[in-house]
C-alpha positions in Angstrom: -5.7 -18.9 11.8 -3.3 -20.5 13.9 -1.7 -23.7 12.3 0.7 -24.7 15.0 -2.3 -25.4 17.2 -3.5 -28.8 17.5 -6.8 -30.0 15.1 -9.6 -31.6 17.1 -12.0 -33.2 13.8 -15.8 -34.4 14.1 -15.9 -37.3 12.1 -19.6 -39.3 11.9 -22.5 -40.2 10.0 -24.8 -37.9 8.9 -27.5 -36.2 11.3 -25.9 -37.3 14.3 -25.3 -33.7 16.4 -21.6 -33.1 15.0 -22.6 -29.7 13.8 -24.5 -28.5 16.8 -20.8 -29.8 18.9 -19.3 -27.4 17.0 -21.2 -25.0 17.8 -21.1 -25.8 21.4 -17.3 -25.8 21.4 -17.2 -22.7 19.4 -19.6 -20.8 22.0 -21.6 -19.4 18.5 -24.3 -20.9 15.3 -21.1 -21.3 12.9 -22.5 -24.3 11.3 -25.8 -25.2 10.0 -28.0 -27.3 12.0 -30.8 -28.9 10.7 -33.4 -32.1 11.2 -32.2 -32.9 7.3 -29.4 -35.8 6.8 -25.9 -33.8 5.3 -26.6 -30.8 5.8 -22.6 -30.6 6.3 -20.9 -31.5 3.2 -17.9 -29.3 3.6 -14.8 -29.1 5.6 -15.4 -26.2 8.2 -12.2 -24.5 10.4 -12.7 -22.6 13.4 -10.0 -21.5 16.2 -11.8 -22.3 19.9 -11.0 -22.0 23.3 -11.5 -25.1 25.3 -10.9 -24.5 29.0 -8.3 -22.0 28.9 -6.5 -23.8 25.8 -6.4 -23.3 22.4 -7.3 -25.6 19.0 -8.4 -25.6 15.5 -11.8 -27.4 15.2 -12.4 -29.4 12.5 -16.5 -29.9 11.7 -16.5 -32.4 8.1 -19.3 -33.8 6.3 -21.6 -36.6 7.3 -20.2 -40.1 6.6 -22.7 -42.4 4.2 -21.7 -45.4 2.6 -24.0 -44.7 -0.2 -22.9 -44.6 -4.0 -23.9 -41.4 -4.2 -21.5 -38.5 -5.9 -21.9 -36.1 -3.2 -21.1 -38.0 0.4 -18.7 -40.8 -1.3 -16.2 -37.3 -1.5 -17.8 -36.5 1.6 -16.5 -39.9 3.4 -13.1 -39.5 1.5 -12.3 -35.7 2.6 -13.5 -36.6 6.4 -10.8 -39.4 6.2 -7.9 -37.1 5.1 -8.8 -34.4 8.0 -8.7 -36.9 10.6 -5.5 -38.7 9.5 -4.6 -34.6 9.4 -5.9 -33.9 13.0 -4.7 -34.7 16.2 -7.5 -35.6 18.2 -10.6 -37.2 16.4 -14.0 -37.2 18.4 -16.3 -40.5 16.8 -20.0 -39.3 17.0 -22.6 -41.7 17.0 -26.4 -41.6 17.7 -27.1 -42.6 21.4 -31.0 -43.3 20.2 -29.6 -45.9 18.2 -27.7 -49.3 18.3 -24.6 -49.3 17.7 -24.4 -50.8 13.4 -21.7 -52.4 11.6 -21.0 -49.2 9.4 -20.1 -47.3 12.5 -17.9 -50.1 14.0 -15.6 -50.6 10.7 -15.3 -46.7 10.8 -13.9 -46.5 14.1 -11.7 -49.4 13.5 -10.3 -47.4 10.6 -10.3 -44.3 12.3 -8.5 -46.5 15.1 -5.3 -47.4 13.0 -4.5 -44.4 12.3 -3.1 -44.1 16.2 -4.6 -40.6 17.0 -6.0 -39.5 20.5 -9.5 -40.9 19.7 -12.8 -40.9 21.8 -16.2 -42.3 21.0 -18.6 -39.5 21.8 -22.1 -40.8 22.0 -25.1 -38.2 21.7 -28.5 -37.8 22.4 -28.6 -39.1 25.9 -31.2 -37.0 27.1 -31.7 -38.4 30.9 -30.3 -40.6 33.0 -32.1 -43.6 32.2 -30.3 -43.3 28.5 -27.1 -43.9 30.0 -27.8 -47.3 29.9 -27.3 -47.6 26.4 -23.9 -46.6 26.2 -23.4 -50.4 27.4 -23.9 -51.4 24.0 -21.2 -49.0 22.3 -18.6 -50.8 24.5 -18.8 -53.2 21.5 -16.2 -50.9 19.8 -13.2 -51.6 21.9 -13.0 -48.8 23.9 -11.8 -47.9 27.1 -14.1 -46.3 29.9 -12.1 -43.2 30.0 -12.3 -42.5 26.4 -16.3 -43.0 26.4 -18.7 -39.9 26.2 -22.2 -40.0 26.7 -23.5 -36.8 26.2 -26.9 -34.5 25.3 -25.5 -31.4 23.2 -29.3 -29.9 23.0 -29.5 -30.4 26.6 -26.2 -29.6 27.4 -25.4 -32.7 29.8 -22.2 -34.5 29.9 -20.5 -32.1 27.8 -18.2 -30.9 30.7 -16.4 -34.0 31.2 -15.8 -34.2 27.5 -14.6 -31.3 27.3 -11.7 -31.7 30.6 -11.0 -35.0 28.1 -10.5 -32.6 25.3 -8.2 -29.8 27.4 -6.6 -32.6 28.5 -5.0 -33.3 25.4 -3.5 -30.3 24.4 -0.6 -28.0 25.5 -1.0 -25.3 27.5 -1.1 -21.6 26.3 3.0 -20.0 25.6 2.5 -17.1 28.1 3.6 -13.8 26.4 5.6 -12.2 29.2 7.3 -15.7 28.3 8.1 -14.8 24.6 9.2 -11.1 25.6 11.5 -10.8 27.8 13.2 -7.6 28.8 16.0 -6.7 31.3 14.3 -3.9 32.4 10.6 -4.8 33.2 9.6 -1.6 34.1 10.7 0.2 31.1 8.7 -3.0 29.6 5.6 -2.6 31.2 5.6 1.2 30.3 5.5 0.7 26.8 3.3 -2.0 26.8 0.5 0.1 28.8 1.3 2.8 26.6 2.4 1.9 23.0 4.1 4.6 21.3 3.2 5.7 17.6 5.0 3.5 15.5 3.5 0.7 17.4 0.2 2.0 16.7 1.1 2.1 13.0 1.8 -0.9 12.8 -1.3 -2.0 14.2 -3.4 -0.7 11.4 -0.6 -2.1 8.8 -1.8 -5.5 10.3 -5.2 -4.8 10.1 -4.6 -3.6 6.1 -3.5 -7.0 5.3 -6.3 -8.8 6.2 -8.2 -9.6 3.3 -12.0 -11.2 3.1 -12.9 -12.3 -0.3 -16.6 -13.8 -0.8 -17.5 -16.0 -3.8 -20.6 -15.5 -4.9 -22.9 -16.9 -7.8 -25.8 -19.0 -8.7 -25.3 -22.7 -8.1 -22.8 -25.0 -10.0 -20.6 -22.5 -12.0 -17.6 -23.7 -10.0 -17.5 -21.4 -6.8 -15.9 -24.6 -5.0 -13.2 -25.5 -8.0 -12.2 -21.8 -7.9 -11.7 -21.8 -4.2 -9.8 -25.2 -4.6 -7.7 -23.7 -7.3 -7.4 -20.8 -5.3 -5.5 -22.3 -2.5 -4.0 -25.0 -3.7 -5.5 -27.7 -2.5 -8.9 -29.7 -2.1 -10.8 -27.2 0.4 -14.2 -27.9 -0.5 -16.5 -30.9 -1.7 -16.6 -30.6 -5.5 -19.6 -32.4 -7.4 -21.6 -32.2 -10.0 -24.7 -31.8 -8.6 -26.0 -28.4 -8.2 -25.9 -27.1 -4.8 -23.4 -29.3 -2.9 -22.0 -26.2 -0.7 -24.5 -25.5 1.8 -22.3 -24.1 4.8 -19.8 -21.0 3.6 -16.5 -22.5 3.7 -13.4 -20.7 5.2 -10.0 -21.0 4.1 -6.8 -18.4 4.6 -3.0 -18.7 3.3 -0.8 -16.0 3.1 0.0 -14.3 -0.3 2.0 -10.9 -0.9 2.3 -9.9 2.4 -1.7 -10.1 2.6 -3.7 -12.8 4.8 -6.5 -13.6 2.6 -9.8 -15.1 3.9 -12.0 -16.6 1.2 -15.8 -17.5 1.8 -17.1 -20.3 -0.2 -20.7 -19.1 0.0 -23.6 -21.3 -0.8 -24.6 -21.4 -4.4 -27.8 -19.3 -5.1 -31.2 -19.9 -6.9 -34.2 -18.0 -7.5 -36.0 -17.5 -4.6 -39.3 -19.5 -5.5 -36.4 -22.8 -5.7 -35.2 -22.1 -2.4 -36.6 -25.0 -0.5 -35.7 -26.0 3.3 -32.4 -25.8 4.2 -31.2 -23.9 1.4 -33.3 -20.9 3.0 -30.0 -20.7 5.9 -27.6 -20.9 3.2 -29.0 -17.8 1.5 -28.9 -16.1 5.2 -25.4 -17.2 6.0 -24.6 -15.8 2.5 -25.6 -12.4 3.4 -24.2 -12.8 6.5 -20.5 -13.8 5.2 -21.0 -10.4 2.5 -21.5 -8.0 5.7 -18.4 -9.3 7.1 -16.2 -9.0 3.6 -14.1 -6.9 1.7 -14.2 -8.3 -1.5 -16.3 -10.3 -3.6 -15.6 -12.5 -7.0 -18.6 -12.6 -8.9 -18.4 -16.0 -10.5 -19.9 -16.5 -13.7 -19.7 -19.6 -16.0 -18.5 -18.6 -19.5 -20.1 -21.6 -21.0 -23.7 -21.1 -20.5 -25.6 -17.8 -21.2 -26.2 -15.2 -18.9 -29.8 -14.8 -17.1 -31.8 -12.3 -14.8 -30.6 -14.3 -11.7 -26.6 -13.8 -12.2 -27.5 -9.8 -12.3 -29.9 -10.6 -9.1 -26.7 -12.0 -6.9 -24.5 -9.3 -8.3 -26.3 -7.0 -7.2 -25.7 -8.2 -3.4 -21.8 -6.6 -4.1 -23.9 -3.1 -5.2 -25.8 -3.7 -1.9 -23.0 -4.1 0.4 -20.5 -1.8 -1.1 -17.6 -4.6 -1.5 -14.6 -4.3 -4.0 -15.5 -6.6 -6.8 -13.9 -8.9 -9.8 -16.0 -10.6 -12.0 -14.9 -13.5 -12.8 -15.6 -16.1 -16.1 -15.0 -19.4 -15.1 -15.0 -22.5 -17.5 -13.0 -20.6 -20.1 -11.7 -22.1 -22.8 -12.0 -20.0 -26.2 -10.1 -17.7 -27.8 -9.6 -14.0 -27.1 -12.4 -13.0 -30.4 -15.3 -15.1 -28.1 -13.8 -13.0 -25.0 -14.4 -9.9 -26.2 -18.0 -11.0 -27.5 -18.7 -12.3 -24.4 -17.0 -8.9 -22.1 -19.2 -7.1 -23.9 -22.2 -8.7 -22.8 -21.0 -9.0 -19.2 -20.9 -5.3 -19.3 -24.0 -4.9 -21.1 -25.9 -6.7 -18.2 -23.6 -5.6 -15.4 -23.8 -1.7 -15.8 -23.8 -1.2 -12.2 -20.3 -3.2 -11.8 -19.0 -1.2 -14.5 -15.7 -0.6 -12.2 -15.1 -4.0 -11.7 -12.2 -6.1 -13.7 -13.2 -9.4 -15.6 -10.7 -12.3 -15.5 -11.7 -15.2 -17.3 -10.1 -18.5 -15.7 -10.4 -21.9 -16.1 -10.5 -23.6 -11.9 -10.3 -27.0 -14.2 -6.8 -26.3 -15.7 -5.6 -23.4 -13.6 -5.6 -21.0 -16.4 -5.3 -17.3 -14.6 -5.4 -18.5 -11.4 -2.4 -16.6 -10.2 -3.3 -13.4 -12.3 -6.7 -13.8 -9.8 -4.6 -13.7 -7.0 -2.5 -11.0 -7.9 -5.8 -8.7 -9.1 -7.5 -9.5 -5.3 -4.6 -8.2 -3.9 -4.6 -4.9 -6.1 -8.0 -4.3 -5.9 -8.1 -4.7 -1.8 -5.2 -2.2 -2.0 -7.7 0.3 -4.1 -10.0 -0.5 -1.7 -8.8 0.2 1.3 -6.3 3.1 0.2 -6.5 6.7 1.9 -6.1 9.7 -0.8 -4.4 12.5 0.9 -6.3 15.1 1.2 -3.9 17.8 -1.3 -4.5 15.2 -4.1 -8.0 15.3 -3.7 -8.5 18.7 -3.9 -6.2 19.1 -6.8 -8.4 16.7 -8.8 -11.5 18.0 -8.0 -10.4 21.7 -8.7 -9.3 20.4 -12.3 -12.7 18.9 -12.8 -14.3 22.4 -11.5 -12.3 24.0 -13.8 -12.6 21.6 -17.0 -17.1 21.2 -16.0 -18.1 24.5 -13.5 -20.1 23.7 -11.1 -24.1 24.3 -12.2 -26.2 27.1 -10.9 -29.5 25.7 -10.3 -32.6 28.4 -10.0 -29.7 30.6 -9.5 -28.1 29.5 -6.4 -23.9 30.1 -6.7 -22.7 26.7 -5.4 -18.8 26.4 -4.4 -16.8 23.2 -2.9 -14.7 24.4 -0.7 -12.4 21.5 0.3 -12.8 18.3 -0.6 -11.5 15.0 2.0 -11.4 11.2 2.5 -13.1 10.2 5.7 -13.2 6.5 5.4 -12.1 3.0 3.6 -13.6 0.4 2.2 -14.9 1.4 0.6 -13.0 4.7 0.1 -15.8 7.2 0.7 -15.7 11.1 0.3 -16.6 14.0 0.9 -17.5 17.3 -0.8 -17.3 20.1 1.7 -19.7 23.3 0.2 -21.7 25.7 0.6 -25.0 24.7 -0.6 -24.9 20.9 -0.4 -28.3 20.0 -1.4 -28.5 21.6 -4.7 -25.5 19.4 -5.8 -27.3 17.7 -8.8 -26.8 13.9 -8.8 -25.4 14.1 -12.3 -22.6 16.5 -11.3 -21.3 14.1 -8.3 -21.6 11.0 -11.2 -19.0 13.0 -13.1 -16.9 13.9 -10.7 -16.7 10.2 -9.5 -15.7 9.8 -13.0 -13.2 12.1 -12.9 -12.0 11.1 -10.3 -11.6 7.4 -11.7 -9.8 9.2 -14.8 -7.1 10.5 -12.4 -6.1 7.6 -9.0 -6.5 3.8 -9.5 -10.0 3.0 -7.9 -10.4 -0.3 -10.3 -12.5 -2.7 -8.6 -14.1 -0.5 -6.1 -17.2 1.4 -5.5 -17.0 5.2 -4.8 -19.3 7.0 -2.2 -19.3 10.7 -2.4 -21.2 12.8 0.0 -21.8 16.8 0.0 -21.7 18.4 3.1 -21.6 21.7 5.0 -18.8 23.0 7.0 -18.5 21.7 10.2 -21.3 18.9 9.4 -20.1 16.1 10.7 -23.2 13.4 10.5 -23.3 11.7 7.1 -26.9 10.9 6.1 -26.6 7.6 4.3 -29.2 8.4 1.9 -27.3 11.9 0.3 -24.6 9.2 -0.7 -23.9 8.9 -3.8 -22.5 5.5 -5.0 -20.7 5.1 -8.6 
């Protein structure tokens, strides 16, 4: 992301369209919307295009001035974005009068000396536009007054000119690369050359998605705070605050990593209303990641549910740390407890276990550094010579079976894709390739290059077979 473009932040009560703004601004459903009163709770970032210009929107949590844990964070954190943002867009109900709560906000938001319009939704018709009269209570100019319908899509267009108005217009490339000779220019540009094609897919190697998965409250949010470094998500108590998956990217190593804060997860018969989205979105953010941390809390025991979610990682073939958060024993209680982490996580048996503390920041960085070395395990290319040469040794240490008889023989064996690294056995008689064979081989394997942290597929083929039939894939 961007972070020399200008931030445009939502700031409002609860339930009064913000989400569904953003989501009309970012031309797809990035946030939730639902009928249900702070549904948002977290700060959301997403790059948009606003008329041919470029900003970072800013979607925060409801504002209530309740005493409740949850939105009093809520009303802080929407605060600090705004005095962080360089536009602020006021939402109100249109449906409603204006109340005092909403007045001293703006007045606060007003000190603070930012590009600042009142945007007042949910007028449906033109007959509604007569109540946005009333919100020139707030002491604000004509130009810098909205009425709008986001569900019906009316008055959005002027807002939007407002919006475009305030920002800079797009640098030009041809204005950032100048060369004497344009044709020679042009030439390469049309048609890159092979180092510039190299370094393509080095940029697209450093890229880095990590999802943070778990059941609800054993700190997914404090991790991702600790993470990066600063107060990214809404952190409570209360089991369940992170509805939305919150993104968040820094640079680290020469890596961009992306983490998803993903909704906390329950059983399935306690999934109730809006929760039901968060567990789609969850999925949705694990089909679109690399990684996954597996968060765990240390202090509590272990159930049925925490080997339920991890199970998602086996299901979508991500690289994988499991992580033991709220950690604050000695290394005797670690090794207890490693033991029954593995005992109940057979199928993550690849995966490293860090146990941190998000509270004090114990491991933090060795987190860091092990998301970086497992991405690089993940997304790393074996040449084919080494491949073969380990394969041959395992041949050669465990022969290949003969089952009823038939002579099998590998006759090559080759990487064909990453990230996962998956691979394939090129022989003769493909199908009578025991399953038990290909698990030691993966094994082998394992013995010989650095996969930690990732799953292995391993496929048998014939020569000159090129369709992979998911279902012959072997994952270990």
């Amino acid at each position: 992301m961007n972070n020399k473009l200008k931030k445009i932040a939502l700031i409002g009560q609860p339930n009064v369209g913000k989400s569904s703004l953003f989501n009309r601004i970012a031309k797809k459903r990035i946030a939730i919307v639902s009928d249900l009163a702070g549904t948002t709770r977290d700060i959301r970032k997403h790059e948009v295009e606003i008329l041919d210009k470029d900003a970072i929107m800013l979607d925060t949590g409801g504002i209530d001035e309740t005493n409740d844990e949850i939105f009093s964070n809520v009303k802080r954190k929407a605060v600090e974005c705004a005095k962080e943002a360089d536009i602020i867009l006021f939402m109100v109900d249109g449906k409603k009068i204006p109340d005092d709560k909403d007045k001293e906000l703006f007045y606060e938001l007003q000190t603070l000396n930012k590009k600042l319009a009142l945007v007042v939704n949910k007028i449906d018709n033109d007959k509604e536009l007569e109540r946005l009269w009333s919100f020139y209570e707030f002491g604000i100019d004509e130009e810098n007054l909205f009425g709008i319908s986001v569900s019906h899509n009316r008055g959005t267009k002027r807002l939007f000119e407002w919006i475009a108005d305030q920002l800079p217009p797009r640098e030009e490339e041809n204005q950032l690369l100048l060369k004497e000779d344009e044709d020679d220019f042009l030439e390469e540009f049309l048609n890159p050359t092979e180092d510039i094609n190299k370094q393509i897919d080095y940029e697209d190697n450093n890229e880095v998605r990590v999802a943070i998965i778990g059941r609800v409250n054993v700190g997914k949010s404090s991790i991702l705070n600790a993470l990066v470094g600063e107060e990214r998500s809404v952190v409570s108590s209360v089991a369940g605050t992170t509805i939305d998956p919150v993104d968040e990217s820094f640079e680290y190593k020469d890596k961009k990593i992306t983490f998803v804060d993903t909704a906390g997860l329950r059983r399935r018969g306690r999934i109730e209303g809006i929760e039901r989205f968060a567990l789609m979105r969850t999925e949705e953010m694990l089909e679109k990641a690399n990684l996954a941390l597996v968060v765990l809390d240390a202090s509590k025991e272990l159930v049925d549910l925490d080997e339920k979610i991890a199970g998602l990682v086996d299901k979508y073939g991500l690289g994988t740390i499991i992580v033991l958060n709220k950690w604050d024993e000695n290394a005797d209680t670690f090794q207890k407890l490693e033991e029954k982490v593995r005992s109940k996580f057979k199928f993550l048996y690849y995966a490293p276990i860090i146990a941190v503390s998000a509270k004090t920041g114990r491991s933090i960085d060795r987190l860091k550094d092990k998301i970086v070395e497992i991405y690089d395990n993940y997304s790393q290319r074996i040449p084919t010579s080494v491949l073969n040469k380990v394969i041959e040794t395992a041949t050669i240490r465990h022969a290949l079976p003969s089952p009823a008889g038939n002579y099998l023989r590998i006759y090559y064996t080759t990487q064909f894709e990453t990230k996962p690294p998956r691979i394939a056995l090129i022989m003769n008689k493909p199908k009578f390739l025991h399953f038990s064979y290909k698990r030691y081989l993966i094994n082998f394997l394992r013995e010989n290059i650095n996969f930690e942290g990732t799953p292995i597929h391993l496929v048998a083929r014939k020569k000159g077979e090129r369709d992979i039939d998911e279902e012959e894939i072997e994952e270990f």
